[in-house]
C-alpha positions in Angstrom: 41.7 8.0 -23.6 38.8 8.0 -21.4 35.2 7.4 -22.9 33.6 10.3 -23.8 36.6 12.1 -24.7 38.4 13.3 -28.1 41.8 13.5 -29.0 43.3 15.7 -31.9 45.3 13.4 -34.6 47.7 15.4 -37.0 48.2 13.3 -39.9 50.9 13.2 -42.1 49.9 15.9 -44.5 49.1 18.4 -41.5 45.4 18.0 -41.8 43.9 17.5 -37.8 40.7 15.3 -37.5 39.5 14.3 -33.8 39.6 10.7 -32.4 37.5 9.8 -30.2 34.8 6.9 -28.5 31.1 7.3 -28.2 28.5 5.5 -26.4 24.8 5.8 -27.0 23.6 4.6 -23.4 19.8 5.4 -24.3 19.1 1.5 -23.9 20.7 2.0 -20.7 18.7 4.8 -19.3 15.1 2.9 -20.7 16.3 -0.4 -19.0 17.2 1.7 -15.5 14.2 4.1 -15.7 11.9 0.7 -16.3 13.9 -0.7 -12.7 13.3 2.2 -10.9 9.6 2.4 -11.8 9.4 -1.7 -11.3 11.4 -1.2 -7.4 8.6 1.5 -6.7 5.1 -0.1 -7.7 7.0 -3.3 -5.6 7.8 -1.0 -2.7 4.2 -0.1 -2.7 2.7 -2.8 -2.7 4.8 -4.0 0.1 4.0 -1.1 2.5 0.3 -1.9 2.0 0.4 -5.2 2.5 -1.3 -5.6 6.2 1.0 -7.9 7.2 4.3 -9.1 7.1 6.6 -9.5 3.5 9.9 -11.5 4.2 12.3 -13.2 1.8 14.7 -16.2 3.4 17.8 -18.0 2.3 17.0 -21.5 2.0 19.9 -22.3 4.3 20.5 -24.1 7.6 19.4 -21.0 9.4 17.0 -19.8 6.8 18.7 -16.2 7.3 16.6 -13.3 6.5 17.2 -11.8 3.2 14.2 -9.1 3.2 11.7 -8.3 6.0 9.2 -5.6 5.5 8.8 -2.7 7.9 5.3 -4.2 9.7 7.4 -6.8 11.6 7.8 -4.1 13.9 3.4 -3.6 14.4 3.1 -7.2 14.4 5.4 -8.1 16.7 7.5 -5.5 18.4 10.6 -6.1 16.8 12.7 -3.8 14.5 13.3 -5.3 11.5 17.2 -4.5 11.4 18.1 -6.4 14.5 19.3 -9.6 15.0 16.0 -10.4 16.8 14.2 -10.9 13.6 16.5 -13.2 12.2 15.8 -15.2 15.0 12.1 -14.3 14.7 11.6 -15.6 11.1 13.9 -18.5 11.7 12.2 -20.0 14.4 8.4 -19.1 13.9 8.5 -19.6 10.3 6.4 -22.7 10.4 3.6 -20.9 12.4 3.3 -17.5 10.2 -0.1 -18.1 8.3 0.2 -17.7 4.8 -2.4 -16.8 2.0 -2.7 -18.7 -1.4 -4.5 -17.6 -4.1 -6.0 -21.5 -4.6 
């Protein structure tokens, strides 16, 4: 029996009750409805940045994990192509970088 569904049980006197599982997935929808608000206050802060957001594996290649849409302003490459990879792997040392201190 799936989740969500009832089954009618006959017991041994004739009387029927219904078996069943429930789930009370409010938690669920809070924790999800929290994410999505989270993932869009981070998307916009990302497409106002004036510059460049990127996230890299710290691998041999340092292979791109995120790159924001501006790559293409700054630079002239779109940021799904294997260009940028090569882009952020090679020039990562020369991207200037702001620090709060």
């Amino acid at each position: 029996m799936d989740l969500g569904q009832a089954a009618p049980v006959v017991d041994g006197i004739g009387r029927t009750t219904l078996y069943g599982h429930c789930l009370d997935i409010t938690p669920r929808n809070r924790t999800e409805a929290v994410l999505s608000d989270t993932e869009e206050r981070f998307r916009s802060v990302v497409a106002n940045i004036p510059g460049v957001v990127y996230r890299c594996a710290y691998d041999a290649t340092w292979t791109v994990q995120f790159m924001s849409g501006q790559i293409e302003d700054l630079v002239g490459y779109r940021r799904a192509t294997s260009s940028t990879t090569r882009f952020a792997a090679t020039t990562r040392s020369s991207i200037p970088t702001i620090s709060p201190t």
